[in-house]
N, C-alpha and C positions, 0 to 999 in steps of 0.2 A: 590713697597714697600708700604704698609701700612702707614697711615696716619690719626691721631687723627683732627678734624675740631675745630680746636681752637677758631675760630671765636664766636661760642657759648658756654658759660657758664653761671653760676650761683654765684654768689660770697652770702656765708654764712655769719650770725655773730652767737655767740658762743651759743645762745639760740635754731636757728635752728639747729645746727650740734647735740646737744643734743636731740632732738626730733628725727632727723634722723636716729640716731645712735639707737635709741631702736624697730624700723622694725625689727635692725640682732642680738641683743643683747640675744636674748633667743635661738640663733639657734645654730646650733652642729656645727664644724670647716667644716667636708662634705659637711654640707646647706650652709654656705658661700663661701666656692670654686665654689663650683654649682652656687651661686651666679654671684660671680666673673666671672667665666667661661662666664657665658648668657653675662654680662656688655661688656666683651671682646670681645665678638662674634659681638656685636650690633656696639661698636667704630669703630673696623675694618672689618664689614662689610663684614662678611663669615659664611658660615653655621655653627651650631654648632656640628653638627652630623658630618662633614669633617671639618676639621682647617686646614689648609693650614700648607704644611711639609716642612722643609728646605731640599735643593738639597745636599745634600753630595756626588754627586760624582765630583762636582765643583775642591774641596780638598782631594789631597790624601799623604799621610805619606808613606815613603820609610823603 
């Protein structure tokens, strides 16, 4: 299982978050999934090009 590294972060106060926040502010909802996506790829630590698939044949319905 995947696992975010808590250990490091960055704690904001309200002046940074507002400067941060204007990198995604002019971008299209697409640019920021694609965003999102790279961000997700990096915490958990898998290619982006393959994401890692959940097993479905673990569960099956009758």
């Amino acid at each position: 299982m995947f696992k975010l590294d808590r250990s490091v972060h960055k704690t904001y106060n309200l002046k940074q978050i507002q400067t941060e926040s204007k990198n995604y502010i002019n971008l299209t909802l697409e640019e920021r999934l694609k965003v999102f996506a790279y961000l997700q790829s990096v915490a958990y630590n898998y290619n982006l090009n393959s994401p890692p698939r959940m097993d479905k044949s673990f569960h099956s319905y009758r």
